[in-house]
N, C-alpha and C positions, 0 to 999 in steps of 0.2 A: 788384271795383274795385281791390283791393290787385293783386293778378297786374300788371292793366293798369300800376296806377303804377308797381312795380317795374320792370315788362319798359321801361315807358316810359325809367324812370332809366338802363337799360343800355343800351338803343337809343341814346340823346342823348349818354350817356358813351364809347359808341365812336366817335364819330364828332369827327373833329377841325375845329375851328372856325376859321378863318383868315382870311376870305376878306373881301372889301369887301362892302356891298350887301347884307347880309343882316342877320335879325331875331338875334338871341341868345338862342338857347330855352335853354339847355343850363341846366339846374336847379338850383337852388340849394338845396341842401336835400332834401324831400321836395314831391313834383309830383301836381299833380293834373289832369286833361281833362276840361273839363265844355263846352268850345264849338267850334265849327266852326273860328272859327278857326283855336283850338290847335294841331287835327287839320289844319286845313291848312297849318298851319305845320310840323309834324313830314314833310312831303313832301318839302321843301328839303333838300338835304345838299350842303352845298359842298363839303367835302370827300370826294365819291362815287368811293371808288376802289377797285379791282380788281386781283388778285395774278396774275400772269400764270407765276408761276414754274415752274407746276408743266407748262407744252408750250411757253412761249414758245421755245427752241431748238430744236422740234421742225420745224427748217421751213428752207427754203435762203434765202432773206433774211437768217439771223439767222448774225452771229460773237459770238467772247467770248473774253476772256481767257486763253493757255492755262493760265496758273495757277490758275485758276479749276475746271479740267477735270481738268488730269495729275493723276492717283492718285486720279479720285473715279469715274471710268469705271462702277462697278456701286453708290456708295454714296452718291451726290446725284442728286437731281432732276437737276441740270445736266449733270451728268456722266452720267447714261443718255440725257437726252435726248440730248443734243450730238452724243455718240457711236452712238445707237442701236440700245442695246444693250437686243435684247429678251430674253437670258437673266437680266438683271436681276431682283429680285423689287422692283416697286414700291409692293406690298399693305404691305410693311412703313416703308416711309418715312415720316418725321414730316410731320405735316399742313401742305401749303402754304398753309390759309389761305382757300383759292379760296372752296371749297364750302362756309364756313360763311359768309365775304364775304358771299354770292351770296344766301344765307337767310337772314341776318340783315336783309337791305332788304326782302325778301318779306318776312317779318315785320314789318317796319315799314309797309310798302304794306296788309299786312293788316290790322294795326290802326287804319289810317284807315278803311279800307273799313267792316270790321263794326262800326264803331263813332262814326262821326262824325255819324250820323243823331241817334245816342240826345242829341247836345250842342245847345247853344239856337245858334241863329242861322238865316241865311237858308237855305231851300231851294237855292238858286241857287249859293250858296257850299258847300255839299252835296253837289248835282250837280259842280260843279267838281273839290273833294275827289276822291272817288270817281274821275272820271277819269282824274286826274295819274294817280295812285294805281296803278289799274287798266294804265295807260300803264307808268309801271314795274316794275309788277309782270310784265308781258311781256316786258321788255327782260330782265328778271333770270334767266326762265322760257327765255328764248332763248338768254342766255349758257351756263347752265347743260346744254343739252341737246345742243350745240353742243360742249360740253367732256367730258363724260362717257358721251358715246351716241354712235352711229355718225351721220354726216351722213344729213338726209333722202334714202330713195333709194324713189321711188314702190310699185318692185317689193315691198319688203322691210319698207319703215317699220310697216304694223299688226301686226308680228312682234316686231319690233327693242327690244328693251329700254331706255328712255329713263332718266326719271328722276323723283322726286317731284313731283305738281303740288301747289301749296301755293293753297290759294284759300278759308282758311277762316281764323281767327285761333285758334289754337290752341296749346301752350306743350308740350303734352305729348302732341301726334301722332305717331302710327309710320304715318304715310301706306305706303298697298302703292307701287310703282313703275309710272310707266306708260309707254306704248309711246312710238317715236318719234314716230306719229302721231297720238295722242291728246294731245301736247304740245303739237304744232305746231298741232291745230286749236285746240287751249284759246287759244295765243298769237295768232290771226288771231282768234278773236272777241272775246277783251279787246279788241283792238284797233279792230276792226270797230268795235265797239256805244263805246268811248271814245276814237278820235282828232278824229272829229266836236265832242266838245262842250268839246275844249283849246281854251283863248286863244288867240287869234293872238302878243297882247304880256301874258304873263303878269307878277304883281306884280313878278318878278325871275327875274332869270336860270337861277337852280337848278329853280327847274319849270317843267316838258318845255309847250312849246309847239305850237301847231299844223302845225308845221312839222318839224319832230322826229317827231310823230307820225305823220305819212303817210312822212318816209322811214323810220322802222324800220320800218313796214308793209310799204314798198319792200324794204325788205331780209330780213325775212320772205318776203316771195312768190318774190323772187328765191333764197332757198335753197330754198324750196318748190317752186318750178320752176313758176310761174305767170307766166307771162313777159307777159302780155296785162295782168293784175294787178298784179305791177310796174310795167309801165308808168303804168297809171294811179293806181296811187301816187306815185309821184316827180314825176307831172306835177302833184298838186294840194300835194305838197312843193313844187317850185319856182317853183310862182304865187306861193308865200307870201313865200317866201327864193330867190332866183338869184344870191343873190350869191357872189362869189368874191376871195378876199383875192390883190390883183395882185402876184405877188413882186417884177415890175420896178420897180415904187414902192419897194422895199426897197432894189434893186438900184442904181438909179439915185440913191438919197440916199447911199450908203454902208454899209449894212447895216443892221442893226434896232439897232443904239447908235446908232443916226440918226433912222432911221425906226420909230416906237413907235406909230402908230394901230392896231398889230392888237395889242396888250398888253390882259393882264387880260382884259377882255369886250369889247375893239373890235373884233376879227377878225370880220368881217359872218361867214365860212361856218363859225363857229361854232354848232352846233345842241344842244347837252345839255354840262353838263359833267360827265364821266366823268372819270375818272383812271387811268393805269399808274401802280402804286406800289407799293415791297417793305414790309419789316416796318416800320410806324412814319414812312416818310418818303415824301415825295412825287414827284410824276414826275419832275421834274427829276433826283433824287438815283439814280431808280431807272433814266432811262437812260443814267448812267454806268457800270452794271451789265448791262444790257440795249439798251443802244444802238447795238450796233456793226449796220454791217451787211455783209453777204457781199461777198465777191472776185465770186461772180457776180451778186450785185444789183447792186455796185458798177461793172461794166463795162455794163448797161442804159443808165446817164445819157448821157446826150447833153453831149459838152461845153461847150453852151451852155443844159444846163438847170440853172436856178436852185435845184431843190430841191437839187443836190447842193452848189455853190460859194457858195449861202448861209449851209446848214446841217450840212453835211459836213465831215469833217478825215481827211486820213490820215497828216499830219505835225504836229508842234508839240508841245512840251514841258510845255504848262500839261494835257494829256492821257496823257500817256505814266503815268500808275502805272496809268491803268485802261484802256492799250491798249498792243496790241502793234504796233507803227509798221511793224513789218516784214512783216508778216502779208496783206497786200495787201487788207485790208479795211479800213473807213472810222467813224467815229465822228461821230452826232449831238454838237453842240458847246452842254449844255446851257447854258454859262455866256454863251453869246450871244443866247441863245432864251428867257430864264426868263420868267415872268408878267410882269415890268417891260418887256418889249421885244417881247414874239412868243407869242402863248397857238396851240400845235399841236395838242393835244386827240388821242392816240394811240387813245382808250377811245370816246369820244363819238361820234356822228355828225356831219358837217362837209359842209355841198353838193356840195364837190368828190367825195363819194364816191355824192353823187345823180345826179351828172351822170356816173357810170358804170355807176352802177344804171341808169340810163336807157338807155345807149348797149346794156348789154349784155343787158337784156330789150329793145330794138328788134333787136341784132344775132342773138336766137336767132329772130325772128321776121320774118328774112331782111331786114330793112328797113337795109342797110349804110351807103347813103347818109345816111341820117341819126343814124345810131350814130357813125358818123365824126365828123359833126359836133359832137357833144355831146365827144368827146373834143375836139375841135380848140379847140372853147371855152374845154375847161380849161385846155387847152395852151398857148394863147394866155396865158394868167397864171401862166405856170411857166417858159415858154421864152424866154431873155434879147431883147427886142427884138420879143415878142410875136409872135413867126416858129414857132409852135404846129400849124398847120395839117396835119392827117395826110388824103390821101386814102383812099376804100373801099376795098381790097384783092378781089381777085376773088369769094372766098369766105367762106362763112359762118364758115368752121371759122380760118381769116387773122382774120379782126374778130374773133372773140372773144378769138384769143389776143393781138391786138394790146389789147385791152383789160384781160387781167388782167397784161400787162407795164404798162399807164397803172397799174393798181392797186396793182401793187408798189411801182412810184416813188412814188404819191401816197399809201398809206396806209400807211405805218412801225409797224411795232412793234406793240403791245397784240394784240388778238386775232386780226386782217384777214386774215393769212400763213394762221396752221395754218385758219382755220378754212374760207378758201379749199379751199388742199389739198383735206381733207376733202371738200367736197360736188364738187369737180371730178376728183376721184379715182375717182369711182364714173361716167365716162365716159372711154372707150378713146380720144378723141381729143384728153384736156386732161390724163388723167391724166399722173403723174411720178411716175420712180424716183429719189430723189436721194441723190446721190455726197458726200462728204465726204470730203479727204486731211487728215489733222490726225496730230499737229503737224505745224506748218509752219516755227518757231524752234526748236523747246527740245526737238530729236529727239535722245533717247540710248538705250543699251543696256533700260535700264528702261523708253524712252519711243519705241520706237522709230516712225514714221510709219508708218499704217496708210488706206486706204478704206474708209470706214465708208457703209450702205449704207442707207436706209428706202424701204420699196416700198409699194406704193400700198395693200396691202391689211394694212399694219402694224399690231398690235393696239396700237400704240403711239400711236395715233392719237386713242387711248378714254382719255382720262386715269382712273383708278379712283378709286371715292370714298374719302375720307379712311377710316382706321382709325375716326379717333372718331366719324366720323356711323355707320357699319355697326355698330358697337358700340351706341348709343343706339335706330338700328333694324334690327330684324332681318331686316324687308323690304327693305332696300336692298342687295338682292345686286348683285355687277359685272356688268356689260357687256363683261367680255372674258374671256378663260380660264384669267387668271392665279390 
C-alpha cells in the first residue's frame, strides 16, 4: 500500500491541473485509495499531453525557425531531425521526454486496472474503471510503438523489434521487448474486449468515450492494414459522434474573436483531449515552436480553404520573433485559436479524422465513390461557401493519395505527419523521398544552403529510446543500428 500511495503522489503531481469541469484529486498531503471511485477519478488528466520533440520535424509538413537549426545540425533533436542528418549520434541526446510521457500514463492506467477491484464500490463503476483504463492504456501502447519501432509491415512485423508492453502494475519491471506484432495485437484486444463497455456521455470530458474508442480502433486497424475492420470501426464511431465543427460559421462571423462555440469543450468533433506540449507548457505555447508549416504543405490549400485563411499567417509582426516571414512557409496563429476561442486538439482524435479513416479504408477496398464522399463531407466544412465537393478520381491509387493530401490539410502537427510517412513508406506507390533546401534567409559562408535528403527507408524514422530508460533496463535494446 505505501508503493501504491507514493507512486499515486507522483502520478497526480505530474500532471498539471488547469482545466474547467473537472474533480481536483491532486493531494494534499499524504493519499490514500481505498474506492472505485478514487480509481476512477485518477483516469482523468486534463492536462494529457505529449512531447513531440524528439520526430516532430522529421516530416515535409513541418518548418521551423532557422535559428532554431543553424549550428545545431548534429547536436539537437531539431537540428538532426530538420536537417536529416543520419551521421548524427542520437543514442546520446538528452531525453525528450516522450518515452517516459508515454509510461508514466501506462502506469497510471495500470494502477486503476490492478487495483480498483480490491476498493468498495459498485461492480458497475469497476467494469467502467477498468475499461477507460484499458482504452488508454492502448492509445499510449500505440503511441509508443509507432514512435520507436518500425511502422506495422505484415511481411516483417513478428520479427520487427517493438517495444515494452506494460500490462501489469509494477514499479520495478525490466519487461523483455516485444515485437511489432505482438503490440499491435496486445492494442486490438484491450480494445476489442473495452471499447464496448465506454459511455456514450461519460462523467466528463477527460475520459475516453464511446466514441473515441471505436475511432482509435479505426485507427489501429487502419495502420494494421485491416481495411474491412476499419471500416467498421469508424462506422460505429460515427453513429455516435458525425459531427463536424463548420469553419464557415467562423468564417462568416469574423473569425473565432467572434465566433467562440467551438472554445474549451464546444468543438462537437472533438473526441479525447490529448495535448502537443514542450517542457512545462501547453499547446498553445508549444505551436509557436512547432507550428509552422512547409512551403509545400503550404501551397496544397486551396485559396478558398478555410483551414489556412482562418488559422494560417505568413505575414504579421505580432509573429515575427518566432517566424521567418520570408521563408515561404506559414504559421498556425495560436493567439487567435487559444481554448477561449477555438479548442483544435493536434494529439487527440477529432471526427474529421474518422471521416478519412473511413474514406481511405473504403478507398483501399476499391469502393471510390464513396470514399470520395466522406472526403467531400468534410470538405464541405472547411471550404469557404461549403463548395467541398471532390469527385472519385479513376483510381484506387488517385483516391488514396487524394486522401492523405485531405489528411495533411486536416490533421496539423502532433504526431499525424511522421507517423503517416511511416506506415505508407513501406508501399512503392505512396511511398516519399523528401527534399529539404534550407537555409532559405540566413545563407552564409558558415551557413551556406544545402538539400537535405530523408528516404523512405531512413533509420531515422525509429526514434531511439531514451538513455535513461536503457539504462534502468537492460532489455530494452534499439530498434535501429545506431
Amino acid at each position: 500500500m505505501k508503493k501504491i500511495i507514493y507512486s499515486l503522489f507522483v502520478l497526480l503531481t505530474m500532471t498539471t491541473v488547469g482545466c474547467d469541469n473537472y474533480i481536483d484529486i491532486t493531494p494534499k498531503g499524504a493519499v490514500t485509495v481505498d474506492s472505485a471511485q478514487q480509481y476512477y477519478e485518477l483516469i482523468a488528466t486534463p492536462m494529457r499531453a505529449y512531447y513531440p520533440s524528439s520526430f516532430i520535424l522529421l516530416s515535409d509538413d513541418q518548418w521551423v525557425k532557422e535559428s532554431e537549426i543553424l549550428g545545431y545540425e548534429s547536436i539537437s533533436a531539431d537540428g538532426i531531425n530538420f536537417t536529416f542528418n543520419e551521421k548524427a549520434d542520437r543514442t546520446i541526446l538528452p531525453d525528450n521526454n516522450l518515452y517516459e510521457n508515454i509510461y508514466s500514463f501506462i502506469l497510471r492506467s495500470n494502477l486503476v486496472i490492478d487495483n480498483v477491484d480490491k476498493g468498495q464500490g459498485s461492480q458497475k463503476l469497476k467494469t467502467l474503471a477498468k475499461a477507460e483504463a484499458r482504452t488508454f492504456r492502448a492509445f499510449d501502447h500505440f503511441l509508443a510503438v509507432n514512435t520507436f519501432a518500425k511502422a506495422y509491415n505484415p511481411e516483417t512485423a513478428a520479427s520487427d523489434g517493438g517495444v515494452c508492453i506494460m500490462d501489469h502494475y509494477d514499479l520495478e519491471a525490466t519487461p523483455v521487448k516485444s515485437t511489432v506484432a505482438e503490440v499491435y495485437n496486445f492494442i486490438i484486444n484491450e480494445l476489442e474486449q473495452a471499447v464496448p463497455l465506454l459511455e456514450e456521455k461519460p462523467v466528463n470530458i477527460y475520459h475516453p468515450n464511446r466514441a473515441f474508442g471505436y475511432a482509435l480502433l479505426a485507427k489501429v486497424y487502419l495502420f494494421h492494414r485491416d481495411w474491412a475492420k476499419a471500416q467498421e470501426a469508424a462506422e460505429q464511431s460515427l453513429k455516435l459522434n458525425s459531427q463536424l465543427a463548420d469553419y464557415n460559421l467562423i468564417n462568416d462571423a469574423g473569425g473565432t474573436a467572434r465566433y467562440k462555440n467551438f472554445a474549451k469543450d464546444g468543438n462537437p468533433e472533438v473526441l479525447s483531449y490529448h495535448w502537443m506540449a514542450g517542457w512545462g507548457s501547453g499547446e498553445q505555447v508549444c505551436l509557436y515552436h512547432y507550428g509552422m508549416i512547409s512551403p509545400e504543405l503550404k501551397s496544397l490549400f486551396e485559396a478558398n480553404d478555410l483551414r489556412y485563411s482562418l488559422f494560417l499567417r505568413d505575414t504579421g509582426t505580432s509573429i515575427t520573433s518566432w517566424f521567418d516571414s520570408g521563408s515561404g512557409a506559414a504559421i498556425w496563429t495560436p493567439a487567435i485559436t487559444n481554448l477561449d476561442r477555438f479548442t483544435y486538439m493536434s494529439v487527440g482524435l477529432r471526427t474529421a479524422e474518422v471521416y478519412l479513416i473511413m474514406a481511405e479504408a473504403l478507398a483501399r477496398q476499391n469502393n471510390l465513390t464513396e470514399a470520395a464522399n466522406y472526403v467531400s463531407q468534410l470538405r464541405d466544412k472547411r471550404i469557404k461557401g461549403g463548395n467541398g465537393h471532390v469527385d472519385a478520381p479513376a483510381t484506387q491509387v488517385e483516391m488514396v493519395k487524394m486522401i492523405i493530401d485531405e489528411r495533411r490539410k486536416e490533421l496539423l502537427f502532433g504526431f499525424n505527419r511522421f507517423f503517416d510517412l511511416k506506415r505508407l513508406n513501406i508501399e512503392p506507390e505512396y511511398q516519399k523521398t523528401i527534399t529539404r533546401v534550407f537555409p532559405v534567409q540566413n545563407i552564409s559562408e558558415a551557413h551556406p544552403q544545402q538539400t537535405y535528403t530523408l528516404k523512405p527507408d531512413s533509420r531515422l524514422y525509429i526514434i531511439p529510446f531514451p538513455h535513461s530508460a536503457r539504462d534502468k533496463n537492460p532489455n530494452l535494446t534499439l530498434n535501429t543500428d545506431e
